[in-house]
N, C-alpha and C positions, 0 to 999 in steps of 0.2 A: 579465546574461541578460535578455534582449527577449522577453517571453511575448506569442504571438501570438492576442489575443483577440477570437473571431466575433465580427459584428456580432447583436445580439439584444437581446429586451429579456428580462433576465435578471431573477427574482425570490430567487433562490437558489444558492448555491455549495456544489459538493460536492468535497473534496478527498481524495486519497488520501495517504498519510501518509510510507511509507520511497519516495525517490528523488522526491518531488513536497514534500512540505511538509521533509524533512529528510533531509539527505544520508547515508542510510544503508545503500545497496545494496551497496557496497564493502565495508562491515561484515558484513554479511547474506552475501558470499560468501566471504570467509574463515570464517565460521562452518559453512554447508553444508561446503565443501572438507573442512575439517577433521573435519567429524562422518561425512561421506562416506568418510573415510580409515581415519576409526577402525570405520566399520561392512564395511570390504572393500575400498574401493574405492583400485587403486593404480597410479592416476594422478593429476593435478589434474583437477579437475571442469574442466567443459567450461563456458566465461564464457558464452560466447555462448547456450548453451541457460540458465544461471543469470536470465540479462537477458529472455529470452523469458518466463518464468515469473513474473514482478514482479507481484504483485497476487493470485497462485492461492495459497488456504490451504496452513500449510504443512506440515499432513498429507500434502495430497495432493500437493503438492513434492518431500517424504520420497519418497513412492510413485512416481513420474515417474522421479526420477534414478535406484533403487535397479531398476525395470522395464527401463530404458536400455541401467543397465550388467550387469545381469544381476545381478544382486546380490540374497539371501536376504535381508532386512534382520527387522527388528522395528520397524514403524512410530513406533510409542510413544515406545519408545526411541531411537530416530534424533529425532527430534523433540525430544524433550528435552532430549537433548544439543546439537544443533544450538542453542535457544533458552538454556540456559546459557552457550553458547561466545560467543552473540551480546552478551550481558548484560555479557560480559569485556569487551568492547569498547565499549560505549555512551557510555565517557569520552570516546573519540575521532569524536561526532557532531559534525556542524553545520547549523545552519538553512539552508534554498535563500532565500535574504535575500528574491528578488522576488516568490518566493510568498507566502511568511507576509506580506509587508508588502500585497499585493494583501488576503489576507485581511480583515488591522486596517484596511484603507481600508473594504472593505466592511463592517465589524463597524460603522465610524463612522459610514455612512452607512445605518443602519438595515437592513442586508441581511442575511438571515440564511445562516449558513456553517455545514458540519458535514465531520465527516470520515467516510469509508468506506475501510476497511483491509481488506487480506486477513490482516494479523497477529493472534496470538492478542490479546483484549481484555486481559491484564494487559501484556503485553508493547505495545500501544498505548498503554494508559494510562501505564505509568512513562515511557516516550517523551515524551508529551505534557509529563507532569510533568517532567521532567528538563531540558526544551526552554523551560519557562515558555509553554507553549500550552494548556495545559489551560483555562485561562479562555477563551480566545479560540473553545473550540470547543464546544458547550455538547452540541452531538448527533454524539457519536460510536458507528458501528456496525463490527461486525467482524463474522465468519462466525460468531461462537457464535448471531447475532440471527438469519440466515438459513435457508432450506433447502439453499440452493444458493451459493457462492463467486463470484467472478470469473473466466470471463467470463458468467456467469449476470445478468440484471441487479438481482439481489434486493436487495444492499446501497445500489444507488444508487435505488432506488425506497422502499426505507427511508428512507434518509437522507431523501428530499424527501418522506416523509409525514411525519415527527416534524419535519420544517423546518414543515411547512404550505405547501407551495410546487408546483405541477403539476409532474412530472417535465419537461413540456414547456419550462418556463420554470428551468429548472436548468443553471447551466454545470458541466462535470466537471474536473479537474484533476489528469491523469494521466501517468507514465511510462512504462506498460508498455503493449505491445498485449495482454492480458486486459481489463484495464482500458478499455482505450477501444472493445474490442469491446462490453465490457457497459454506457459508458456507451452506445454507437449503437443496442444490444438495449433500453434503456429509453428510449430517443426522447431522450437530453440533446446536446447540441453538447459539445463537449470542446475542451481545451486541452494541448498533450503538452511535457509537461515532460522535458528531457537530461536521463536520469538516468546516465549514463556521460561523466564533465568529465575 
């Protein structure tokens, strides 16, 4: 993969984390399908609207598909289960190699990196851990830190004040359009990672 990076003078890098830093979107939709399935829904969830949604917490994910298909749900609960189903699966991650190694170039060359997820923060965290990224990222934010999710731009304005770094001089590093809406609503140049290989 050839990541196609603006010209800028960049002092900070913000990364998003499932479909940019590690290939876990495919994971992440057999997990909704299935929690979708066992909450009403009898069909397979619809991909294309799954992939639109990459980066929106996933509360309100829960709430999106279940408004969609017409579906009674219990937020909570969809949710939870959707997040154990996911957990089942975690064995079968893998790192996007040209991101994370983009990251450790910058790590080495003094720059500082963080991550901005719409995932819940324990379910980022074991990720990272699991992934051997957890060092590598020293400022990781997710929606419990915000008011507002992605495409809001709260997370990526977080992340570059705990960086110490102007939003302005921040590159984002995203798959989904939430994500790169909110990195353009915080003023960052962005970079769009395939997250569908």
């Amino acid at each position: 993969m050839k990541l196609d990076i603006p010209a800028g003078d960049f002092a900070g890098y913000i990364f998003d984390l499932d479909g940019t830093l590690v290939d876990t979107m495919p994971l992440h939709y057999r997990a909704w399908n299935r929690a979708m399935q066992h909450a009403g829904l009898k069909e397979e969830l619809d991909e294309d609207m799954f992939y639109s949604l990459g980066g929106v917490p996933s509360r309100r994910v829960a709430k999106i598909f279940a408004d969609h298909h017409g579906l009674k749900v219990d937020v909570e609960n969809v949710f939870h289960r959707k997040e154990a189903l996911f957990r089942e699966l975690r064995a079968e991650m893998k790192l996007i190699e040209a991101v994370v190694a983009f990251a450790r170039q910058a790590v080495k060359q003094g720059v500082p990196v963080s991550v901005a997820s719409g995932g819940p923060r324990d379910v980022v965290r074991h990720t990272l851990e699991l992934m051997h990224l957890r060092d590598l990222f020293p400022v990781v934010v997710t929606p419990e830190d915000v008011a507002h999710g992605k495409p809001a731009p709260d997370l990526f304005l977080l992340a570059a004040k705990r960086m110490k770094v102007p939003p302005a001089q921040c590159l984002v590093f995203e798959d989904a359009e939430p994500g790169i809406q909110a990195a353009g609503a915080a003023g960052m140049k962005w970079v769009r990672v395939p997250s569908r290989r």
